[in-house]
C-alpha positions as CSV (number, residue, x, y, z in Angstrom):
1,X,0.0,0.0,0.0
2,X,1.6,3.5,-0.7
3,X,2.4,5.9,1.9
4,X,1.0,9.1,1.5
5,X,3.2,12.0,1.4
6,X,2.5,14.8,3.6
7,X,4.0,17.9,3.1
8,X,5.5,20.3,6.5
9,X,3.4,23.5,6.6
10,X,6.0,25.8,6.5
11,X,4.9,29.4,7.3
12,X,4.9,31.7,4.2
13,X,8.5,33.4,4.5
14,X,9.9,30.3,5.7
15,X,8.2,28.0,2.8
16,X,9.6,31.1,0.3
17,X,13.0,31.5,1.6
18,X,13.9,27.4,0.9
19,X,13.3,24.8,-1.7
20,X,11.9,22.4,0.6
21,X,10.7,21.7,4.7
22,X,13.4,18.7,4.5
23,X,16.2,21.1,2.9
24,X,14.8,24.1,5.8
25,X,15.5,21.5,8.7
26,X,18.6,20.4,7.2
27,X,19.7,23.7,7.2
28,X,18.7,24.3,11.0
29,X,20.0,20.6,11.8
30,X,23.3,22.2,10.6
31,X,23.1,25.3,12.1
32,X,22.4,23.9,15.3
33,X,25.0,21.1,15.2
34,X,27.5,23.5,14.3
35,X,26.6,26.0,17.6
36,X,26.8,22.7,19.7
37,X,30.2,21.8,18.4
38,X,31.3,25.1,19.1
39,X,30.7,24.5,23.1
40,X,32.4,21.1,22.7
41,X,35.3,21.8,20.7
42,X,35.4,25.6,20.9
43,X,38.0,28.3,22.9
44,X,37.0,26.7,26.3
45,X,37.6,23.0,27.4
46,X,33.6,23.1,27.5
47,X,31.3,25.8,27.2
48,X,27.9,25.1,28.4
49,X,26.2,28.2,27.1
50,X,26.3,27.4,23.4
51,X,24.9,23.9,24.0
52,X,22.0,24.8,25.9
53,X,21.4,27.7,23.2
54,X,21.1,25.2,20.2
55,X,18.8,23.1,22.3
56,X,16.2,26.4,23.1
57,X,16.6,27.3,19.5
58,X,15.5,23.7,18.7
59,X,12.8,23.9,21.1
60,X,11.4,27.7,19.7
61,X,12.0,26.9,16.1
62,X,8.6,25.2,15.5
63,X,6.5,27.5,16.9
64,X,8.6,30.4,15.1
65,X,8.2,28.9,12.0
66,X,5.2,25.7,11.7
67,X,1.7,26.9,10.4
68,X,-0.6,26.0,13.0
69,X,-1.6,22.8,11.1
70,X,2.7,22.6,11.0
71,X,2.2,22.1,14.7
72,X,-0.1,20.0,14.9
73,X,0.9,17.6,12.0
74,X,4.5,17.3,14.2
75,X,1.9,16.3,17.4
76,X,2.5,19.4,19.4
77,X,-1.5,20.0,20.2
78,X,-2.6,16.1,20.1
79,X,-3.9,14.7,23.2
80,X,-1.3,13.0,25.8
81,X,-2.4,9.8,26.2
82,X,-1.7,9.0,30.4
83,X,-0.6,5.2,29.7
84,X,2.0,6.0,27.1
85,X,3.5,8.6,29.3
86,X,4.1,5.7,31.4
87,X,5.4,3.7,29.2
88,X,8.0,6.2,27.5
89,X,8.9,7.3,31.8
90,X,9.6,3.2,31.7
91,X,11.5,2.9,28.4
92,X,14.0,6.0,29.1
93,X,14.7,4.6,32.3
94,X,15.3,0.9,30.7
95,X,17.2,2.3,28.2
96,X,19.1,4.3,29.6
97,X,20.6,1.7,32.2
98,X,20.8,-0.6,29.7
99,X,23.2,1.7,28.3
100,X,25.1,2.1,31.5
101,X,25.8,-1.8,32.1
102,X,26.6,-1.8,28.4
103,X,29.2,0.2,28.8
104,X,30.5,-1.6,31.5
105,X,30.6,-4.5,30.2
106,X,33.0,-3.1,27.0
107,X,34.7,-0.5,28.4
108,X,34.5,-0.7,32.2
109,X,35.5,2.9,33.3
110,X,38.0,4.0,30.6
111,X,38.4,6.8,28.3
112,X,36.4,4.6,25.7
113,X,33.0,4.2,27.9
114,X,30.7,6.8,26.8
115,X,30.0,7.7,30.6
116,X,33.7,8.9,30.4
117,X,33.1,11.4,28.2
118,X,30.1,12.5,30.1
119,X,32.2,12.4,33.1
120,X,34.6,15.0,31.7
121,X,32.0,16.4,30.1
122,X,30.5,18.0,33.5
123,X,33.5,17.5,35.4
124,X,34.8,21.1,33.2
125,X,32.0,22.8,34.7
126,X,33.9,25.6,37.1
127,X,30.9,24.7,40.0
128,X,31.4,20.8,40.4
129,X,34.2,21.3,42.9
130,X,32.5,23.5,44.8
131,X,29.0,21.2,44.6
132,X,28.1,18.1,47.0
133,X,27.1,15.1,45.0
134,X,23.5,15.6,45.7
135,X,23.5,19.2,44.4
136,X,25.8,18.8,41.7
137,X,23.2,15.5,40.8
138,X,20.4,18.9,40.7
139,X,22.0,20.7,39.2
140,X,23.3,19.3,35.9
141,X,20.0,17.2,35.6
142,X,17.7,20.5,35.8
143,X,18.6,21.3,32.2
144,X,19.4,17.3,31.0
145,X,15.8,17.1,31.6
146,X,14.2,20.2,30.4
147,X,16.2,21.8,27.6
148,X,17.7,18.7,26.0
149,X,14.3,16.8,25.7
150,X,12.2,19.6,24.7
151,X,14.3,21.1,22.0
152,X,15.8,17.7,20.4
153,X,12.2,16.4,20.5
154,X,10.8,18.9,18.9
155,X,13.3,19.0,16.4
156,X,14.1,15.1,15.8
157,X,10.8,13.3,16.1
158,X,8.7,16.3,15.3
159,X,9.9,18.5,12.6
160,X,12.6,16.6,10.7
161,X,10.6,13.2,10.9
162,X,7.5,14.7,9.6
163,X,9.7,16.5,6.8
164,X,11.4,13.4,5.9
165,X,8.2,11.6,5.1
166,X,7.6,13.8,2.0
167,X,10.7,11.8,0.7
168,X,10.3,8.6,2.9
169,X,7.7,6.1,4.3
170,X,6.7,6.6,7.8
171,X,9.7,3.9,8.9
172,X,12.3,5.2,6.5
173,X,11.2,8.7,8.0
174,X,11.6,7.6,11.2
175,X,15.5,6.2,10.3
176,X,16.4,9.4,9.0
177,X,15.3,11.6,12.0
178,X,17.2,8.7,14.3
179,X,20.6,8.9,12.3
180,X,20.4,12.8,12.1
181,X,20.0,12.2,15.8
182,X,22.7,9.7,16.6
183,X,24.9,11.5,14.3
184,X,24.6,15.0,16.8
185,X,25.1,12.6,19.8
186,X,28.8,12.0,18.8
187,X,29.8,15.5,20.1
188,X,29.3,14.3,23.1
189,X,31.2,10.8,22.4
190,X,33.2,9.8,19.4
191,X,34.9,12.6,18.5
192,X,36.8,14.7,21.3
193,X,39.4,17.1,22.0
194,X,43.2,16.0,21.9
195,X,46.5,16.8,22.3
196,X,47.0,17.1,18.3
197,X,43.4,18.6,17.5
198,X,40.5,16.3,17.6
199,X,40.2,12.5,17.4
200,X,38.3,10.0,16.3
201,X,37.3,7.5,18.1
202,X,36.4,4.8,16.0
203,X,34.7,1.4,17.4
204,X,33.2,3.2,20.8
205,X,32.3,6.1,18.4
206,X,30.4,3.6,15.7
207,X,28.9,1.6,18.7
208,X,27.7,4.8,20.4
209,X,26.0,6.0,17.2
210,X,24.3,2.9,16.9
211,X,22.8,2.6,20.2
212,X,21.4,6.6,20.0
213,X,20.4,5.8,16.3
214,X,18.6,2.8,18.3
215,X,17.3,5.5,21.2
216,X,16.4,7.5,18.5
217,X,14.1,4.9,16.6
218,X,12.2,3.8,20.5
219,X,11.6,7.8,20.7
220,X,10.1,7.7,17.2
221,X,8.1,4.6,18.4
222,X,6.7,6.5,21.3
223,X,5.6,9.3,19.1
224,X,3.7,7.2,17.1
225,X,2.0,5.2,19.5
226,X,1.6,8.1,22.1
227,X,0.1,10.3,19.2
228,X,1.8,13.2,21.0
229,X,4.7,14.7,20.2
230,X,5.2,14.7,24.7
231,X,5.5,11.7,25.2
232,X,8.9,11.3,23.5
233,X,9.5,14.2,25.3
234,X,8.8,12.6,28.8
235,X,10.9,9.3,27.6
236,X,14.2,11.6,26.4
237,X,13.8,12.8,30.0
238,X,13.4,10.0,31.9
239,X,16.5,8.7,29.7
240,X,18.4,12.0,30.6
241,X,17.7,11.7,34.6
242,X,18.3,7.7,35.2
243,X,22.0,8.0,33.2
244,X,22.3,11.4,35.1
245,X,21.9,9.0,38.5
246,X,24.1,6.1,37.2
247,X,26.7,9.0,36.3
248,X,26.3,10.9,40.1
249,X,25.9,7.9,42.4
250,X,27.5,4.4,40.8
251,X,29.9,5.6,38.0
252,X,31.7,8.7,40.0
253,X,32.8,6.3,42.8
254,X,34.1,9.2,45.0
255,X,32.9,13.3,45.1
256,X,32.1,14.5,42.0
257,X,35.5,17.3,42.0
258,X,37.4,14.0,42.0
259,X,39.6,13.1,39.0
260,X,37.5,11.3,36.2
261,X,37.7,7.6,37.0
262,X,40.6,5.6,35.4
């Protein structure tokens, strides 16, 4: 049976100014991947600022530019269904300590372990030696379960899945926003800062892209079966806040201003 084709409503300035929804979120993907990068890789060892800034311009973009039927075609006024808010607050959590253990299991706590890099990650943050492990746990999960959900969300399984299906069935659609996702993901692991300039990392950076491509596909499941675009939403943050607790409490064996764990 053929899928239909539904087109993004683009506001008028927005749907004048580019060829295409797809190529306009493209464009934005890029924009915004580039201003993440920038807080990764840029002057400072890690700048926060610019990170949280792609993830509120994420968030605002389809409200700034969507139609109202935009919105609602991406899920944004559809009615939150109570049990799959349940089950996404279960999934995030599963997935996310599967994810942990996984990491273990391959890379116990060296560089190569993906809660490594998220280690460092907070550990360049001037207030973690100056934070107990209980506020620094508040802290750095306020905005890991707030901005990051909300704007990638939005983005990801709202706008560039729903652009995607004007080129792709509803599953292809669905793979596209996932890799686009997974792809963003290895700022955070995959490719980091070196002594020479940045590196690669190879296998962990390949099996970390698969396992957020694989995130990224149950989030797209979510939003279809919740019907709201929320109830990824609520699972991206459950996800965010369990590996926030693994990180705090099990993987930082001593006080968080400790040295990252060999």
């Amino acid at each position: 049976m053929p899928h239909s084709h539904e087109t993004l409503e683009l506001k008028p300035v927005w749907s004048q100014l580019s060829p295409s929804p797809l190529v306009f979120v493209i464009i934005a993907f890029g924009a915004f991947t580039a201003l993440r990068a920038y807080g990764f890789f840029g002057p400072e060892l890690y700048d926060a600022t610019p990170v949280l800034a792609s993830f509120l311009l994420m968030f605002f973009l389809p409200f700034a530019s969507l139609t109202r039927e935009g919105k609602e075609q991406i899920g944004i006024g559809a009615p939150v269904s109570l049990k799959w808010l349940l089950i996404a607050i279960l999934a995030g959590s599963l997935l996310a300590t599967a994810l942990y253990e996984l990491g273990l299991i391959l890379y116990q706590k060296g560089d190569k372990n993906w809660l490594s890099s998220l280690a460092f990650i907070l550990q360049s943050d001037d207030r973690m030696p100056n934070l107990s492990r209980q506020a620094a746990f508040f802290v750095f999960s306020v905005p890991a379960i707030l901005a990051a959900p909300l704007g990638q969300e939005l983005f990801y399984r709202g706008m560039l899945e729903k652009a995607a299906r004007s080129k792709w069935s509803p599953v292809g659609a669905a793979c596209v926003s996932a890799a686009f996702f997974g792809a963003a993901q290895l700022l955070s692991h995959g490719v980091q800062r070196g002594y020479h300039g940045l590196q690669i990392l190879v296998a962990p950076g390949a099996i970390w892209f698969g396992l957020m491509f694989a995130t990224g596909l149950v989030f797209s499941y979510l939003r279809h079966k919740g019907r709201s675009i929320w109830t990824p939403v609520v699972a991206h943050a459950a996800f965010n806040l369990t590996l926030n607790y693994y990180l705090f409490y099990y993987y930082l064996v001593s006080e968080p201003k400790t040295v990252l764990p060999a």
